[in-house]
N, C-alpha and C positions, 0 to 999 in steps of 0.2 A: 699536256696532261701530266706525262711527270715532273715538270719544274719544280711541285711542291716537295715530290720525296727528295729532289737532290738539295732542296735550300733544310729539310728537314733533317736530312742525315747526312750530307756531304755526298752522296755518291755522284761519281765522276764530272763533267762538266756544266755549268748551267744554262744549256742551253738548248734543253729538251723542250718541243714543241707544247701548249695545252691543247693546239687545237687543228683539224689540217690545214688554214688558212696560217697558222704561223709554222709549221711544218713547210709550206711552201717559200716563207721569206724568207727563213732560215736556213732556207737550201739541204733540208734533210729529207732525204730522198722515200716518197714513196710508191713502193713498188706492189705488184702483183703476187701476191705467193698461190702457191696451188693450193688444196684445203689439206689434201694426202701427206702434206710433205710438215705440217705442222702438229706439235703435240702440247698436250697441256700442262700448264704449268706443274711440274712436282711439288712446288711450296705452296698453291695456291689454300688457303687458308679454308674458303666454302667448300664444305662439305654435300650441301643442299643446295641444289638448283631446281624453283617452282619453275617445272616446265609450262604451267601457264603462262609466265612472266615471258617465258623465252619466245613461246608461240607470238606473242603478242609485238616483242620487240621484232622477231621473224617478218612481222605482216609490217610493222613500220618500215622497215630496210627495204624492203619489195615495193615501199612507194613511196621512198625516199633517197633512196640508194643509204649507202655507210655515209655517216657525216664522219665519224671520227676511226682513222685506220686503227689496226690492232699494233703492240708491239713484239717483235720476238727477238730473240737472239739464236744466230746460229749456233749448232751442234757438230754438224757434217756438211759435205757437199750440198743434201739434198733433204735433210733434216732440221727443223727448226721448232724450237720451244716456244711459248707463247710467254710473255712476260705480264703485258696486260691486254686485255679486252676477252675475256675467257667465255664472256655471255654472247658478244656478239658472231664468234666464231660458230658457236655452237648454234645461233638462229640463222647461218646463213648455209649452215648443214641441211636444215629443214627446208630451206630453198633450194637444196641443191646445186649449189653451184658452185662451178670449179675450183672457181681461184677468190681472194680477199684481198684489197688494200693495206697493205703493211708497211710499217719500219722495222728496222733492222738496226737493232743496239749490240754495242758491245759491253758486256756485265758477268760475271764472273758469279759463281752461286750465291754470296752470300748478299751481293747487289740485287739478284734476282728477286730473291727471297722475301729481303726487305721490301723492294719497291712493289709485288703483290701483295704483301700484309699491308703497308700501308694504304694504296689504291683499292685495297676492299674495305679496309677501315674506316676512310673516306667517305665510302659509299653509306656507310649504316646499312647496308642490307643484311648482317650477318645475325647469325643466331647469338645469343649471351656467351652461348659455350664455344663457338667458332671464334666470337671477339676474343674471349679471355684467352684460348688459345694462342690467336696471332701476338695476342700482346706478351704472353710467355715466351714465344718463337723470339719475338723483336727481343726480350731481352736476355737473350743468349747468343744472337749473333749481332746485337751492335755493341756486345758486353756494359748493359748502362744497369743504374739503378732505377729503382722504378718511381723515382722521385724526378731523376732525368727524362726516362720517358714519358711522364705526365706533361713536363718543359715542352717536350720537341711534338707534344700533340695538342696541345691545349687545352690539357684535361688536367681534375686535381688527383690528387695522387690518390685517396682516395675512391675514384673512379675504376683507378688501374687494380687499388688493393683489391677491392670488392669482389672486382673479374675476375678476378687469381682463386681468389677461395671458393669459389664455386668449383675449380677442376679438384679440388680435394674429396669431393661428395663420390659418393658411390657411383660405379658405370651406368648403372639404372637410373639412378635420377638424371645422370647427365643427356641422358639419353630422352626420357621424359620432358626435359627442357628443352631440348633441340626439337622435338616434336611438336611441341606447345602444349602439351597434355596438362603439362603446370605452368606454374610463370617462374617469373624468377625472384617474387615474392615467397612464393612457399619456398624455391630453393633456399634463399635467406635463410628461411626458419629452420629450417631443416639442418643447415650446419651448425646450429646450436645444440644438436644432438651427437652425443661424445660419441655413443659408440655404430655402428656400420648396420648392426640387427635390428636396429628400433629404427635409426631411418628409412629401411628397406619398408619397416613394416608399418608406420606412418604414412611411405608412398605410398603404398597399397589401399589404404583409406582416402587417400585422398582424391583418390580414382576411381575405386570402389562408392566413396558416401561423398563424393562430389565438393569435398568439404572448399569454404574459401581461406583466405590467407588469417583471417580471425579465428575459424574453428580448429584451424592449424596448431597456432599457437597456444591454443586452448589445452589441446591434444598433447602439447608437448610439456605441457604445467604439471598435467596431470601426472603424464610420462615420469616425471623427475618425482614429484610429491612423494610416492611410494617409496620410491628410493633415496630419497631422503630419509625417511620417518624410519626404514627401515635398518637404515645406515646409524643411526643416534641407538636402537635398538640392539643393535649386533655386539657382541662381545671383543674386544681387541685379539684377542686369540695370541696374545704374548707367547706364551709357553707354545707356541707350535713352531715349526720351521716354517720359511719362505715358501718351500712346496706346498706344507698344508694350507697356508693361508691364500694362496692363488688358487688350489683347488677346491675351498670352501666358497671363495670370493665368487668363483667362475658359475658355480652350480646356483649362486643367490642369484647373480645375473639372471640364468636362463628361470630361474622362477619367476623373476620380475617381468622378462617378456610374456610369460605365457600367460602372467596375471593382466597385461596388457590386453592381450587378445580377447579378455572376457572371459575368461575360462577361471572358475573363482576355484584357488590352489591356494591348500593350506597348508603349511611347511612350519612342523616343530623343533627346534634344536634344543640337544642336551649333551653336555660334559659328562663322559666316566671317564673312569682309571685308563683305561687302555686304547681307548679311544674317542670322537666325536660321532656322535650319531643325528641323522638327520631325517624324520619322517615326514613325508608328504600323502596329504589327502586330496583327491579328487574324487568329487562328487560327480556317480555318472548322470545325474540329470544338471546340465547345469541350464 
């Protein structure tokens, strides 16, 4: 099972077993660990585990037995981290039973680390936002580019950039994404929007008006239109300082949101001597 991470990133010898039948010819020894004495992996990249999924592989093991041991490496006498097989441990919790078929490697955190990002990566089972994660994780501790790591996964690099900008979006849509509330279609769209308050508030419709990835986009035309049209309209504001001009800038922003929301705001500006003045109308029926 891990021969592919160590031909992918070199970690330690190549002669990790895929499967227990070559675990056995290769004389790496699999033993009984107790279930007490093992913990889960710290780097393990999933976040989410459908315990359906688990239940299910649970009733497979129980009438099949483990086809494929777990890996861990020691910690302490009586302590052991789990390296890989994180789902089968936890279905055989549900059978209750003592002990699990293991190997026992020797790896060092940064080995560990890798070789669970890769083995879930593998898998596909991960959310968009859990991939793009491990693939951050991966390039910080094999220190690559991410042009390298496209290399060592056989993906285009493009694939990897993609994953990346998504953890730039707000905690709320990431969170929305890991949920499946959106896909990672509107996610896309949505980091075409500069600022943090219109994304949040875009999510918000799109969960609220059930919109699809097209009304999305729609949504965010329109989003910009206004601020465009109103941006050609504005005065440069030369003669002000850097202060005024961020705090005129700031306050057109939040009109623009609130004209967003539907709430139809009408905002005059005028130059005197001493100052800038800015009247807003709302209308209380709107």
């Amino acid at each position: 099972m891990l021969q592919p991470f160590n031909r992918i990133f070199g970690i330690g010898e190549r002669t990790e077993p895929e499967t227990v039948e070559e675990a056995v010819l290769l004389n790496s020894e699999v033993i009984e660990l107790p279930i007490v004495q093992i913990e889960p992996n710290r780097y393990q990249p999933r976040s989410i585990f459908n315990d359906e999924k688990i239940a299910e592989l649970a009733q497979t093991i129980e009438q099949h037995g483990i086809i494929q041991p777990i890996v861990v490496r020691k910690l302490t006498e009586e302590r052991y981290e789990l390296i890989a097989g994180e789902r089968r441990w936890r279905a055989v919790q549900l059978l209750r039973w003592v002990s699990i078929p293991a190997i026992i490697r020797e790896m060092n955190d940064n080995e560990t680390a890798s070789v669970a990002l890769i083995e879930n990566l593998q898998r596909e089972e991960l959310t968009v936002i859990e991939e793009a994660v491990a693939y951050q994780k991966l390039l910080e501790l094999q220190q690559l580019t991410q042009e390298a790591l496209a290399q060592r996964l056989g993906k285009s690099q493009s694939t990897i950039a993609n994953k990346l900008r998504l953890l730039k979006l707000p905690i709320e849509v990431q969170e929305a994404l890991m949920s499946k509330i959106i896909t990672e279609r509107h996610a896309r769209a949505l980091i075409k929007v500069k600022d943090e308050a219109s994304q949040l508030l875009l999510l918000q419709r799109i969960i609220e008006q059930g919109l699809n990835v097209k009304q999305t986009e729609e949504q965010i035309s329109k989003l910009e239109a206004p601020a465009q049209e109103k941006k050609q309209r504005r005065p440069l504001l030369k003669g002000f300082s850097k202060d005024i001009r961020i705090a005129m800038n700031t306050i057109r922003q939040s009109l623009s949101m609130v004209s967003n929301t539907g709430v139809n705001v009408e905002a005059d500006e005028s130059e005197h001597d001493e100052y800038y003045q800015i009247t807003i109308k709302i209308p209380k029926n709107n």
